[in-house]
C-alpha positions as CSV (number, residue, x, y, z in Angstrom):
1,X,34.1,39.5,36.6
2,X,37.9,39.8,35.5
3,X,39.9,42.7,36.5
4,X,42.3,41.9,33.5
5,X,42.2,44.7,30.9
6,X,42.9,43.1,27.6
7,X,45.0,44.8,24.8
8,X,42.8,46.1,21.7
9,X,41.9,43.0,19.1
10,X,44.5,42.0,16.7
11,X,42.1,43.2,14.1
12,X,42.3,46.8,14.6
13,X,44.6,48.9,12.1
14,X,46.5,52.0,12.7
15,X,47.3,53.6,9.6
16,X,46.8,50.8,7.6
17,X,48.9,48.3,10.3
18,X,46.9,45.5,11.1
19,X,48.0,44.5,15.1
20,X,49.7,48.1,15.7
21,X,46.8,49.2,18.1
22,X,47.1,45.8,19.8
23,X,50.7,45.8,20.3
24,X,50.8,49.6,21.4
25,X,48.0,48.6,24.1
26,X,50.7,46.0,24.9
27,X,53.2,48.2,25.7
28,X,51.1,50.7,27.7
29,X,50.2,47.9,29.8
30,X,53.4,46.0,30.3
31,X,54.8,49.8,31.4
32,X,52.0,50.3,33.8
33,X,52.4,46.8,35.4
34,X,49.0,45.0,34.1
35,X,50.2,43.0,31.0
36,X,48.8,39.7,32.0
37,X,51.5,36.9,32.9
38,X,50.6,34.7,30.1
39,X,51.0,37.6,27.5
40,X,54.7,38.2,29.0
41,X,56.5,34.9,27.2
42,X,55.7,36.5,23.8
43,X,55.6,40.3,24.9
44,X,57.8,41.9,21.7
45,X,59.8,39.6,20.6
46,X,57.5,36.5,19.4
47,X,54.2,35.4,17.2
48,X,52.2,38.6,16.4
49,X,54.5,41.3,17.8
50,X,58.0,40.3,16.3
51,X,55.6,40.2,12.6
52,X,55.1,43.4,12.9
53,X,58.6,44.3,13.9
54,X,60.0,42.3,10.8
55,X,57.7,43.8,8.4
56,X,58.0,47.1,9.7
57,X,61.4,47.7,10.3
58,X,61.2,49.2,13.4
59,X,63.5,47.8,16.1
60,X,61.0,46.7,19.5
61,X,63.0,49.2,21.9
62,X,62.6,52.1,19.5
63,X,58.2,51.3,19.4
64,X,58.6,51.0,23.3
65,X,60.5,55.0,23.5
66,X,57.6,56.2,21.3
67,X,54.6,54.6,22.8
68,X,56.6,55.5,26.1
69,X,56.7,59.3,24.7
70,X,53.0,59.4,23.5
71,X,49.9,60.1,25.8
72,X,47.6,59.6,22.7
73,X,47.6,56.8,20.1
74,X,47.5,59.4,17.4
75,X,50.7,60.9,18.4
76,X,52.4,57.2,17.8
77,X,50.7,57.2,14.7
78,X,52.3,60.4,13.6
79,X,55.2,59.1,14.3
80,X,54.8,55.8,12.2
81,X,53.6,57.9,9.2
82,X,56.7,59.9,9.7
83,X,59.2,57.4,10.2
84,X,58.2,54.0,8.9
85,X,58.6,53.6,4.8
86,X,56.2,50.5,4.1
87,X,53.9,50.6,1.3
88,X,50.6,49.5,1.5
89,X,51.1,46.2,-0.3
90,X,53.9,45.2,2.8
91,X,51.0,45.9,4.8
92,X,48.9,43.9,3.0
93,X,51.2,41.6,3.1
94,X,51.8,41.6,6.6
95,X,47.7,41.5,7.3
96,X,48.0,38.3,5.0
97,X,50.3,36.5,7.0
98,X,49.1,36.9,10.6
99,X,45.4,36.3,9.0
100,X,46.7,32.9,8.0
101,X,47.9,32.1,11.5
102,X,46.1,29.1,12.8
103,X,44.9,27.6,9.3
104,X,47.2,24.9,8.2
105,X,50.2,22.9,9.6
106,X,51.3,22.9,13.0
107,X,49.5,26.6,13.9
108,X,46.5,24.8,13.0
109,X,47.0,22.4,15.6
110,X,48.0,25.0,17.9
111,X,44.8,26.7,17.3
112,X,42.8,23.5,18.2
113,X,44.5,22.9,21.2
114,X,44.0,26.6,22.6
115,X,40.1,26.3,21.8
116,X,39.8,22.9,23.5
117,X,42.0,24.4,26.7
118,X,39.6,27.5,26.3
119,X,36.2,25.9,26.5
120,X,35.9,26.9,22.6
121,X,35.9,23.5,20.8
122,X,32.6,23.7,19.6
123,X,32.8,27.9,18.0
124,X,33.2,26.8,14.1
125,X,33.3,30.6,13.8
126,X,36.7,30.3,15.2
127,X,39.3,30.2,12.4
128,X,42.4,31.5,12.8
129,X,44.1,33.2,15.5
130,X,43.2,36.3,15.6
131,X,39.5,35.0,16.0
132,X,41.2,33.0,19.1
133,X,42.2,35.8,20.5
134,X,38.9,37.5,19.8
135,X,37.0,34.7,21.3
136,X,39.6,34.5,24.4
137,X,39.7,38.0,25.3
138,X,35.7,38.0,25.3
139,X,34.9,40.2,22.3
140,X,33.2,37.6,20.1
């Protein structure tokens, strides 16, 4: 058994962001110490995180205050609902584009190689990234 805690799956939404629970976990964890060393390289400011960020609006350090200023994940949710103008189709949107990670091009072959490093080659139910990550983090 692993003592790693793993941030929530890229698949959970807070109010109606697709990743936010994920990358609020992330933050909670890299302030308490236990983000896991291979998560650091792309902590905020790459892949899934900086996404969000772009689509959002909100700048990283401002998400880090908040989360840092929260003791419940409603409270940071109050806040995005409060502070963050996107309409639902940019969150669609947004939900689109990390969705596609991992299902053409070079982030296809990305995705290979992380399931043949993982032990995964075989899980045909593995189809993007997000699944990955699903897969990886022991959830599926």
């Amino acid at each position: 058994m692993t003592d790693t805690i793993y941030p929530r799956s890229p698949y959970e939404v807070m109010d109606g962001w697709v990743h936010l629970p994920r990358l609020v976990d992330k933050i909670r964890l890299h302030e308490a110490g236990q983000l896991p060393d291979d998560y650091q390289p792309n902590y905020l400011h790459k892949g899934f995180d900086l996404a969000w960020f772009k689509a959002s609006g909100v700048e990283s350090d401002t998400l880090v205050g908040v989360v840092q200023n929260s003791i419940t994940d409603g409270q940071v949710s109050d806040w995005v609902k409060a502070n963050v103008n996107a309409s639902d189709e940019a969150k669609a949107a947004l939900r689109g584009k990390l969705l596609s990670y991992g299902t053409e091009g070079a982030l296809l072959e990305l995705l290979i190689k992380r399931k043949a490093e993982s032990g995964l080659q075989d899980r045909d139910d593995i189809r993007c990234m997000f699944d990955y990550i699903d897969a990886d983090e022991g959830r599926s």
